[in-house]
C-alpha positions in Angstrom: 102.3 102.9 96.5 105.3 100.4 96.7 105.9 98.6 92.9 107.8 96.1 92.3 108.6 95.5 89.0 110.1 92.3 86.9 113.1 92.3 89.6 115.2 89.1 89.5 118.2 88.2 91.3 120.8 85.0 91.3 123.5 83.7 93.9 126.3 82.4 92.2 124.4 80.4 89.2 120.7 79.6 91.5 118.2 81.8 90.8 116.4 83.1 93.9 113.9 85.5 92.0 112.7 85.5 88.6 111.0 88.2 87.3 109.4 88.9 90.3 106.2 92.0 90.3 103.6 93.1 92.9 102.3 96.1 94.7 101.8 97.1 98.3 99.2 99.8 98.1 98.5 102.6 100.9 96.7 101.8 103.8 96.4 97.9 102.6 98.0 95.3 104.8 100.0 92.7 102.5 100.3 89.5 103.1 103.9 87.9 101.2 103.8 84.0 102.1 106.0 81.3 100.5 107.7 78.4 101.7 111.3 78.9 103.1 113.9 79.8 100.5 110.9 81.3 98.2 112.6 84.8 97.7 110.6 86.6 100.6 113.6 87.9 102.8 115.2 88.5 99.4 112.8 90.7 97.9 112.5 92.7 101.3 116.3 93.3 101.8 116.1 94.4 97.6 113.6 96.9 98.4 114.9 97.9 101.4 118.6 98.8 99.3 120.3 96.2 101.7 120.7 93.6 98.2 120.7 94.8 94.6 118.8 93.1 92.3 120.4 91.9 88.7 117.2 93.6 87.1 114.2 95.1 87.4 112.7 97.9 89.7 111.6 99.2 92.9 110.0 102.2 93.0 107.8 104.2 95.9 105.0 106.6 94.8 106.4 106.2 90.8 109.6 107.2 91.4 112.8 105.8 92.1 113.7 105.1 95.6 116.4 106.8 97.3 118.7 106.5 100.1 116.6 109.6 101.9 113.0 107.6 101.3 114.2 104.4 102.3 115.1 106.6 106.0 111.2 106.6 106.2 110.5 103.1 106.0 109.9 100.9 109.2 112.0 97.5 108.8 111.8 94.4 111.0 114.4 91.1 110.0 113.0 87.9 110.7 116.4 88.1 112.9 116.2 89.6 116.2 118.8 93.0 115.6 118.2 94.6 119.2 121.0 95.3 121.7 120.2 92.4 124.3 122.4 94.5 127.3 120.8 97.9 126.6 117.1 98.8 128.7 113.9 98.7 126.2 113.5 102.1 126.8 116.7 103.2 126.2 117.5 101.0 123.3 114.1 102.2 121.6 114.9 106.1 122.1 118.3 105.6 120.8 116.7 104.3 117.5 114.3 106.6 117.3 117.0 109.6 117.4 118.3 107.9 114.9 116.1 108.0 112.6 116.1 112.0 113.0 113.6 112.5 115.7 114.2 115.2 118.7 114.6 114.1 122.0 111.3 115.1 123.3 109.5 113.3 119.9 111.3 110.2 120.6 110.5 109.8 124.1 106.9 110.3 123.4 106.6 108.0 120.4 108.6 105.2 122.8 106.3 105.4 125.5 103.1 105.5 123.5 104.7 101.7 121.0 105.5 100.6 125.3 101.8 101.0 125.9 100.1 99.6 123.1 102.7 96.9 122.8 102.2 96.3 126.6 105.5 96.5 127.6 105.4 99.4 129.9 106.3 97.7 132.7 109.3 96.1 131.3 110.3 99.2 129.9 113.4 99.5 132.0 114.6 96.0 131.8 117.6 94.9 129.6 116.1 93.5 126.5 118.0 90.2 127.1 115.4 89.5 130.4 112.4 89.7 128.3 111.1 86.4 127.2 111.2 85.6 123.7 107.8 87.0 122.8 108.2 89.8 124.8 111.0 90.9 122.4 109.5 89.9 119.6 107.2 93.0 120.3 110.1 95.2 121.1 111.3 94.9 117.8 108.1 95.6 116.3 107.9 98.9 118.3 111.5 99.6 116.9 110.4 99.2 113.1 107.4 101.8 114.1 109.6 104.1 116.3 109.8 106.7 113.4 106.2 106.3 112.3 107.3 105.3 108.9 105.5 105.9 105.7 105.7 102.0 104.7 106.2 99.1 107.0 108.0 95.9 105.9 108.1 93.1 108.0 109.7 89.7 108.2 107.7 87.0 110.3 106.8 89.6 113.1 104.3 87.1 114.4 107.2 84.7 115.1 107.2 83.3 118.9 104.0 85.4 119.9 101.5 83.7 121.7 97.3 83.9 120.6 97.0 87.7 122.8 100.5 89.2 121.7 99.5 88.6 118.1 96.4 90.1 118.5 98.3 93.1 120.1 101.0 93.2 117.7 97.9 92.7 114.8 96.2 95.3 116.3 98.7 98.2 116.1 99.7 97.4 112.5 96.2 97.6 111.7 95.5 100.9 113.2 99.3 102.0 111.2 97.3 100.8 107.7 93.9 102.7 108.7 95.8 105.6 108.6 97.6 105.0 105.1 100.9 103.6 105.3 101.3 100.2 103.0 101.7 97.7 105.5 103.7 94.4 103.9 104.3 91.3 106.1 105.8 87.4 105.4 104.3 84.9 107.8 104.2 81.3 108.3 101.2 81.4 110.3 98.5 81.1 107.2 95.8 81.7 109.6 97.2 84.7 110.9 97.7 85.7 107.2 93.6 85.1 106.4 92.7 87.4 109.4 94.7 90.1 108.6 95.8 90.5 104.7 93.5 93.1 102.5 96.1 91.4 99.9 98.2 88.3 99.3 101.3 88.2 97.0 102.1 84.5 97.0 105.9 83.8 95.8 107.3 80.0 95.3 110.5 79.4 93.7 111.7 82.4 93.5 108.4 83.3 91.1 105.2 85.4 92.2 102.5 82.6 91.7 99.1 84.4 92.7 98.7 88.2 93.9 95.5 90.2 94.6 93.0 90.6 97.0 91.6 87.7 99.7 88.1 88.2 98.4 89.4 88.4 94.2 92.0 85.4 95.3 89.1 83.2 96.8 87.2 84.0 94.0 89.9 82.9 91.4 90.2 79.5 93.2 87.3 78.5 94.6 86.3 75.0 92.9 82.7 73.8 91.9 82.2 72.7 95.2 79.5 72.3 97.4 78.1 71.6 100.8 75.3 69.6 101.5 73.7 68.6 104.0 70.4 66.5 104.7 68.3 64.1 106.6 69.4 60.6 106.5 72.9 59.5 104.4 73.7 61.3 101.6 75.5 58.6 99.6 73.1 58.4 96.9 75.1 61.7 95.4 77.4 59.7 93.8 74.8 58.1 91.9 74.2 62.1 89.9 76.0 62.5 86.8 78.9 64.9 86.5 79.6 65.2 90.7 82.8 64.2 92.5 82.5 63.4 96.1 85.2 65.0 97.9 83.8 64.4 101.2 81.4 62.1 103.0 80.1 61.7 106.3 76.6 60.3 106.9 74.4 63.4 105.8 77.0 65.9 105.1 78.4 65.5 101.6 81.2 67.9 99.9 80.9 67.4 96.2 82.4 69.2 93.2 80.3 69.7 90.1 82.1 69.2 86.4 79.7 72.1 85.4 79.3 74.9 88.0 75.5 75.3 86.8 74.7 71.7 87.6 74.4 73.3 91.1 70.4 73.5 91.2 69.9 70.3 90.1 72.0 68.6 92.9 69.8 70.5 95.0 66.8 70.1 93.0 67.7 66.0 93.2 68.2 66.5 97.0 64.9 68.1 97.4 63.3 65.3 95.5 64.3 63.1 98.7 63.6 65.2 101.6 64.6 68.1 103.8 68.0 69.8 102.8 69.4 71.6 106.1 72.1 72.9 104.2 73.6 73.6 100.4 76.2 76.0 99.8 79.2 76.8 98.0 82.7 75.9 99.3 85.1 79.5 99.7 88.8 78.0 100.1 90.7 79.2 102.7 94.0 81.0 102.1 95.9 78.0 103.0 94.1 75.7 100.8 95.1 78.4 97.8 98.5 78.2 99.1 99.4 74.8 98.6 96.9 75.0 95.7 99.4 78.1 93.8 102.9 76.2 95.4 102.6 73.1 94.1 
């Protein structure tokens, strides 16, 4: 379990995180989304050792975390760190020795990250004569070289078309079935809804909304409500106590000022004829987004 606890941290007198908490738990994939400038690189790079925070603390399995730990984490920037002149291959072995592994280990581990992350072919190519996507999954493979015990990751979906991010998506997936806290910022929202078991939300610098995608639609789904019927359904806004939010012929999306008015509006719709449709509303994560940043 990754904690973070009540950290902040300022730049000459702006503060980029105040009083920030959330936890990453084992085999759990994490989304961290926020607008840019949020605190999300911040926050990595603190619990990563690479900033300091002014306060607060990071901590790995309850305990402080040390120089020796943080060796076992798997890092990707949001900025491409790979030698563009060295081979894929090459570069990939060299990190991976790095990181402590025997030669024969490394060369196994690089090979298997070059087939799941399709790049076997290229394998032997300078890094610089890859397209853009193309190393985008190269530096995934180089964050899970060492087969980390906690993966943090800055926008690896950046620059990956529909079938590399379902690549890319499937490896970290298969990396949090087998236990390791998986913690990744993206823009791409609906990337973010397939994949997160979690969603810390930061704005400002401040956590806004953590918890789980079910407990998190849950939290802010609104009284409303689909319906649909035969014929138009704009005698709704004749019912007491309902909002239209949407209407289009005989679809209707309303929300209620008293979430147990719901069978009435259906009892009321009844009353008039065949109702081919009446359910709640879930909100998407991107709807709770702009909901929470606001």
């Amino acid at each position: 379990m990754l904690r973070v606890s009540s950290v902040n941290r300022t730049f000459g007198d702006r503060r980029v995180l105040d009083d920030i908490s959330f936890e990453v738990a084992p085999g759990r994939m994490t989304g961290f989304v926020g607008a840019n400038g949020a605190g999300k690189t911040t926050s990595m790079r603190i619990i990563l050792g690479l900033l300091a925070a002014d306060s607060g603390t990071v901590s790995w399995h309850g305990a402080p975390i040390t120089r020796a730990v943080r060796q076992r984490f798997g890092y990707m920037p949001e900025e491409r760190g790979l030698y563009p002149k060295m081979k894929v291959r090459e570069q990939l072995t060299y990190l991976g020795r790095l990181y402590g592994l025997g030669a024969a280990d490394a060369r196994r581990s690089v090979d298997e990250l070059l087939d799941r992350m399709g790049l076997t072919e290229r394998a032997d190519d300078l890094l610089e004569t890859l397209s853009l996507g193309n190393q985008q999954r190269a530096q995934v493979a180089a964050a899970l070289v060492h087969d980390p015990e906690l993966l943090i990751l800055d926008e690896p979906f950046s620059g990956l078309d529909p079938i590399a991010v379902d690549v890319v998506a499937g490896v970290l997936r298969e990396r949090a079935a087998d236990g390791v806290p998986v913690l990744f910022s993206s823009h791409q929202l609906d990337v973010v809804e397939r994949l997160c078991d979690d969603l810390v939300i930061i704005a400002a610098g401040a956590v806004r909304a953590t918890g789980s995608r079910t407990e998190l639609r849950s939290r802010y789904a609104a009284a409303r409500y689909e319906l649909v019927v035969d014929g138009d359904a704009g005698w709704v806004r004749d019912l007491s106590g309902v909002s239209i939010v949407d209407l289009d012929g005989a679809r209707v999306v309303i929300e209620l000022a008293d979430p147990a008015d719901d069978q009435r509006v259906l009892n009321a719709a009844l009353e008039r004829g065949p109702v081919r449709a009446f359910a709640p509303v879930v909100p998407s994560l991107a709807q709770i987004f702009r909901e929470v940043s606001q």
